[in-house]
N, C-alpha and C positions, 0 to 999 in steps of 0.2 A: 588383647593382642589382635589388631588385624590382620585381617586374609589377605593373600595378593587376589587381585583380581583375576585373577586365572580360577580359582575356584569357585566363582559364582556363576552359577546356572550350568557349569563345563563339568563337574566332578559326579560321577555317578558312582553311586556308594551303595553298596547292600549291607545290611545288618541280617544278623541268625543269632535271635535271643530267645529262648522259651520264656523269660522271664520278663510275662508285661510292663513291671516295673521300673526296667532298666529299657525295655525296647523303645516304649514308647518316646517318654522325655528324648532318648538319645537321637531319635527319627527327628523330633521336634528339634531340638540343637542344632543338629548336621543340615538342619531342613531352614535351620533362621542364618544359617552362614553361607546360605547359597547354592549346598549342595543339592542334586536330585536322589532320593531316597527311596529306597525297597526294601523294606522289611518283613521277614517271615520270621516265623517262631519255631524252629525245627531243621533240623541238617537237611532230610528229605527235600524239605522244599528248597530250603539254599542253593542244594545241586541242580534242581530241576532249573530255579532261577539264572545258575549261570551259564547254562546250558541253553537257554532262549534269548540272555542278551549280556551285551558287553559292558562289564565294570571296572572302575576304576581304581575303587578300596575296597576291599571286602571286612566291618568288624564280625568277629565268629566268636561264640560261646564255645567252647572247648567239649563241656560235659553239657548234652542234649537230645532228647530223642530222636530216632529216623539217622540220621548220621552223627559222629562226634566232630569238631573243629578242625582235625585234622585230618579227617576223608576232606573235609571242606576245602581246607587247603593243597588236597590234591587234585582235586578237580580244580581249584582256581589256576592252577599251573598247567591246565591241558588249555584252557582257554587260549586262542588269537590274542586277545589284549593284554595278557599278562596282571589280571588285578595283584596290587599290593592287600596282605591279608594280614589284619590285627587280631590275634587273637586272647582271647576273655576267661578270664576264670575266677575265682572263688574259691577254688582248689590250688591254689599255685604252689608251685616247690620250684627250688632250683632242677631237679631233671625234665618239669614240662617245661620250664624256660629255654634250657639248652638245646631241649628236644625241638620244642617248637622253631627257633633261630636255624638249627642246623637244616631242617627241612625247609628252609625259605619262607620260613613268615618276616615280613616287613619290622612286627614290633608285636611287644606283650603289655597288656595291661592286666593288673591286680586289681578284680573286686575286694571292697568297692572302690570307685577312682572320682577324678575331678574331671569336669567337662573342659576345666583348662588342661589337664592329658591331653584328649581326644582334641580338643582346640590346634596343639603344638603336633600330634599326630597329622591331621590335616594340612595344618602350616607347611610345615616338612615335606609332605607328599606333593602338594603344589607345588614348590618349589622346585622338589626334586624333578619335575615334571618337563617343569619348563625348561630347563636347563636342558632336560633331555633332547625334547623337541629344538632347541635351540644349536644342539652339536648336531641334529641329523640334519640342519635346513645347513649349518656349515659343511658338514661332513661334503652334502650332496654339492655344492657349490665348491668345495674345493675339489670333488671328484668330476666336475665340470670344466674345470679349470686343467687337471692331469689329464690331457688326453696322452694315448701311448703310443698316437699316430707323432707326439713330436720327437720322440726316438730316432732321430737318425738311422736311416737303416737301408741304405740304397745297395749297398755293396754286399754282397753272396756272404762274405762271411759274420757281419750283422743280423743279416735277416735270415741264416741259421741261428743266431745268439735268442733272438728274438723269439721263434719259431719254438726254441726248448724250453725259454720262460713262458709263454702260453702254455703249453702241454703241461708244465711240472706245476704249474702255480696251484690247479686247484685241490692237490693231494697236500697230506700234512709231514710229508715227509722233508728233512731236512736239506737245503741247499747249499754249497762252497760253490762263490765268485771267486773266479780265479782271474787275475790279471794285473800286468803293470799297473803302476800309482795312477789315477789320473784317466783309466780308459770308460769310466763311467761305471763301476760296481755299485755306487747306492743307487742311480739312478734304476737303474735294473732291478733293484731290490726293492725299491717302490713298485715298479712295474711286477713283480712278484706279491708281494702284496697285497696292489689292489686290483690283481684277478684272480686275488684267493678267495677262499668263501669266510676267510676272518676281515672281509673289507671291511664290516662295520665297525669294529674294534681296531687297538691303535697298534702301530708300527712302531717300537721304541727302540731306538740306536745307540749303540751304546761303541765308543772310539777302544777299542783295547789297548791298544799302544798308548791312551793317553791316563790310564790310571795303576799310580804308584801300588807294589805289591801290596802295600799294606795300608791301601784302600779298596780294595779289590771286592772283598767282602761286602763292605758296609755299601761300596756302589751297587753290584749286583743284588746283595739282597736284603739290603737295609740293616736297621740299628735300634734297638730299642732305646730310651733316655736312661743314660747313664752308663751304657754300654762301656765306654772307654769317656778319655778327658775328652771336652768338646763339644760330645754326643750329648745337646741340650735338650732334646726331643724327639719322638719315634720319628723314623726316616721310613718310608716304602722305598724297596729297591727296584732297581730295574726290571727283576725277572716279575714281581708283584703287578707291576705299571702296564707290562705285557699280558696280562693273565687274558684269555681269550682271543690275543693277537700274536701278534709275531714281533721277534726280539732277534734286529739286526746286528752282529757282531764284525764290527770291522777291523779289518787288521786281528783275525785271530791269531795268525803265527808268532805275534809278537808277543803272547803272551808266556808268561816264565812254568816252570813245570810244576811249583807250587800250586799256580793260580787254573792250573788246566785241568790237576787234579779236583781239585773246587768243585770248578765248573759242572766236570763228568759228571761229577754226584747230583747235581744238582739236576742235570738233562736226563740221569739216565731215571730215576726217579720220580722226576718231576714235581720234587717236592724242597723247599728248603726252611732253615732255618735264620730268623732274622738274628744278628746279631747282638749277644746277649741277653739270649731268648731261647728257651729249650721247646718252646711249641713247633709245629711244624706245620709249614702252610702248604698246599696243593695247589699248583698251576698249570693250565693246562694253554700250551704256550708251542707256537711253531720256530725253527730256527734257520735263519739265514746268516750267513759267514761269508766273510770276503778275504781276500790275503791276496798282496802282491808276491808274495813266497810260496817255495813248492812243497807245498804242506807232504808230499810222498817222500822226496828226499829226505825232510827233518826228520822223518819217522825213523828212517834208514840209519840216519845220526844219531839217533834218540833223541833228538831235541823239542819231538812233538809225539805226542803222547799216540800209539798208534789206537788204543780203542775210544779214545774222542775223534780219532781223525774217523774212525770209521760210524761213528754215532753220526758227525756230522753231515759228513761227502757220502750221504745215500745218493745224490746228484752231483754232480763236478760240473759249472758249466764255465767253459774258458774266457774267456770274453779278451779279442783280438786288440792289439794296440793299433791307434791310427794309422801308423804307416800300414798297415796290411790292409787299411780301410778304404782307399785313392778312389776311391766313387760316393764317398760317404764326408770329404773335405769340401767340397762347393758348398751342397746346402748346408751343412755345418757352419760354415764361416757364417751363411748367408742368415743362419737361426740365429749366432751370435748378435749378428750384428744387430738384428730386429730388438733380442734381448735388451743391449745395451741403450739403443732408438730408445725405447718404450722407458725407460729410465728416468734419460735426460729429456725428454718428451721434445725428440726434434726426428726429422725421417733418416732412415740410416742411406748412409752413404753407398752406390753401385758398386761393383766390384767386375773390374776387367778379366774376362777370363785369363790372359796373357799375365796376371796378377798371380791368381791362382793357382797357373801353372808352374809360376814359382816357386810359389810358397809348397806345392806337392814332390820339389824337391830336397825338401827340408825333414830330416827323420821321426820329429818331435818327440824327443826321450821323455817330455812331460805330457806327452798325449794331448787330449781337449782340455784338460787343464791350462796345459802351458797356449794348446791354442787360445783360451777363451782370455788369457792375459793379454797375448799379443792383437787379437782382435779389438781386447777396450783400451788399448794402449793407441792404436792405429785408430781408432774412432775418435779418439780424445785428441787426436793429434792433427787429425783432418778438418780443413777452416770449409773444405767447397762439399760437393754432391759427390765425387769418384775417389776411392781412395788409390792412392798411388804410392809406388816404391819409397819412396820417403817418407813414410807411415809405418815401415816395418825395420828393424834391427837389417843391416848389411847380413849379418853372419845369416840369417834364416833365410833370404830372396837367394845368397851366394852358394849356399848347401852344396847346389848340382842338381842332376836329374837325379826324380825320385826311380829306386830299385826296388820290385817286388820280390818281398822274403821268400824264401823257397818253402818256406810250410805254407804261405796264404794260399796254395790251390790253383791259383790262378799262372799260367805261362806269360815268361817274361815278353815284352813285344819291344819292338823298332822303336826308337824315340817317335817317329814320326806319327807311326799307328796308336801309339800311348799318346800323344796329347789329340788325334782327332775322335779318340775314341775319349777321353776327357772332355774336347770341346761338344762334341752330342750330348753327353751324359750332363754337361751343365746349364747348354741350351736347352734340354728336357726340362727338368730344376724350374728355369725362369718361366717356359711354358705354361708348365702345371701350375706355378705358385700365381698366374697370372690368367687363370682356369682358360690359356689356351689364346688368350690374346697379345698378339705378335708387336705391333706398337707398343704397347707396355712393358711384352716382355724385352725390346730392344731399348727401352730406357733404363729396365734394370738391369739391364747389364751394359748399360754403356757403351751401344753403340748406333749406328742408325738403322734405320728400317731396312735401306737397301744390301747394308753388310748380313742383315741378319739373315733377311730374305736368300742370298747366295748361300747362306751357311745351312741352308733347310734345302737347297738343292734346286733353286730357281723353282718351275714347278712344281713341287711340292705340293699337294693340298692333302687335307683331310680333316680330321679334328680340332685339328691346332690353329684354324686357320680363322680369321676375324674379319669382320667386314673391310677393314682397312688394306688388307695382305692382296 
């Protein structure tokens, strides 16, 4: 069987045998496959071993003088590198098997054994390896990619939203996204996520509203083969897939009161059973929940179970619909639009503020949803550089002027002082996105230098200002 090449000259392997017989040849083995080899005869020196440097596999004799196999294996778990530890015996029963696995050893071998074991030992270990390596060079590249600067978040009641999911993210206690369909709750849930301290582990979501009662079970917590008809083979559920991460529940209010009783058992616990399976698995697992529904009322109803509501909403954070957001639509569109560009790999089209302005009289019952439809709908629809009113639905430009909700915080203003205090806040936008160059920023927004220039206050200097201005 050959090795991948990841195990030649890269694998550093300690062996703890008192039995020359077996140490040696095995050092000689590990040591013709590539691996680099330390071998001591005694627990004592094992520890002292890994205590001075980093390994990758550790095989251990179980029964040994100076230390047994499983002091060995506890010191390999205080180590930085986390070696995988195989451990040896000659004495074997089923209780040092279970015993060993439960305390985190890698794998057991039975004296005496085949160097093709130890061979498929190593194979495995390679492998497992690189793979590893392989999700954290993804991992860090996709976390390159999420920055949380592109969170829209210009408007006061945003960059409160924002402001609570930093503070709450790196505790483990559980979160409810509360807000209409559509106003961004996964994205947020992401952003909770990865400024938790379970970033390196995964984020699994899981739709509620999108599975039937009586698959509820077998989604969240798997199935063993033959569980029911169907069930051709063990299934890991959702809550399994989560184990060490966090396990997004979306749309929890939709779930029926069967299936929430379930769930509780399984949160408050943190343990469940997989489907036609009396064992019992332990997950240690953080929980965010979303719901366009007022999960207080249903309780009031009974329609929602009050001590899951209170398991979950240790945090409540509201998360505001777009119209409350009127400082947060410009670069919104302006993200979309970049989005959609980068797609069809063509440059996205300007956007008139006078466009804008319309469109900020429109309520959007489907939030940035319904916006980011209308945005690829109007991009796909535009032949030139500026998108213009025949790019968008009548009904959406005709709305009217937009009205601030009386909960967003903010005091109603004069139509007048509402679009100049928009037209600032979007010529900001262009500024920034253009680090402050006024020529560019008057192409992207469509218009020319000298409109721009009056619209900054003739005068004007400071920052923002470009050799060209």
């Amino acid at each position: 069987m050959p090795l991948d090449a990841c195990c030649a000259g890269c694998c550093a392997v300690l062996i703890a045998e008192d039995e020359a017989t077996l140490r040696i040849p095995l050092q000689d083995f590990l040591e013709s496959k590539g691996a680099r080899v330390t071998a001591v005869a005694d627990g004592a020196s094992a520890r002292q071993a890994l205590a001075r440097s980093d390994f990758d596999l550790v095989f251990t004799d179980i029964r040994m003088p100076g230390a047994d196999g499983f002091e060995v294996l506890q010191r390999a778990h205080l180590q930085p590198s986390k070696p995988s530890v195989v451990l040896m015996t000659a004495y074997a029963d089923v209780d040092a098997a279970v015993r060993a696995l439960r305390e985190g050893a890698y794998d057991f071998l039975t004296k005496p054994f085949r160097f093709a074991q130890v061979e498929a030992v190593l194979l495995r270990h390679c492998r497992e390896r690189r793979l590893l390596h392989e999700r954290n060079d993804l991992r860090a590249e996709l976390d390159g990619r999420f920055d949380p600067a592109d969170i829209v978040a210009c408007s006061k009641a945003m960059q409160a939203v924002v402001d609570t999911v930093r503070r709450v993210a790196p505790s483990q206690a559980s979160v409810v996204l509360a807000g209409e369909t559509g106003t961004g709750k996964e994205v947020l849930a992401d952003l909770l996520h990865r400024l938790s301290t379970r970033r390196e582990e995964r984020l699994v979501k899981v739709n509620c509203a999108a599975i039937p009662d009586g698959l509820f079970e077998s989604e969240l917590f798997g199935h063993e083969r033959g569980a029911f008809t169907g069930a051709v083979a063990r299934k890991r559920g959702r809550f399994e897939m989560a184990h060490g991460g966090s396990l997004f529940l979306d749309e929890i209010g939709d779930l029926s009161l069967a299936a929430q009783a379930k769930l509780l058992r399984a949160i408050q616990e943190r343990q469940f059973e997989r489907v036609g399976s009396e064992t019992s698995i332990q997950v240690d697992v953080r929980f965010i929940a979303a719901t366009h529904r007022d999960l207080a009322k249903m309780v009031q109803a009974g329609t929602f179970r009050e001590d899951l509501y209170y398991r979950l909403a240790v945090h409540t954070i509201a998360v505001p619909p777009l119209r409350e957001r009127a400082a947060d639509l410009a670069p919104l569109v302006g993200q979309l639009l970049q989005r959609v560009a980068a797609q069809s790999h063509r440059r996205p089209p300007a956007v008139p503020p006078d466009l804008v302005q319309r469109l900020a009289g429109y309520t959007f019952p489907g939030n940035i949803r319904e916006l980011s439809n209308l945005v690829e709908r109007a991009s796909s629809l535009c032949d030139g550089d500026t998108l213009g009113p025949e790019h968008f639905p009548a009904q959406v430009l005709d709305a009217g002027p937009a009205r601030t909700s009386q909960h967003s915080g903010e005091p109603f203003a004069t139509l007048a002082a509402a679009t100049a205090r928009f037209e600032e806040d979007y010529i900001a936008q262009a500024l920034q996105r253009t680090g402050g160059k006024r020529s560019e920023a008057a192409q992207l927004l469509g218009v020319s230098r000298k409109t721009l220039w009056s619209r900054l206050g003739g005068g004007h200097a400071g920052a923002g200002e470009d050799e060209e201005a």
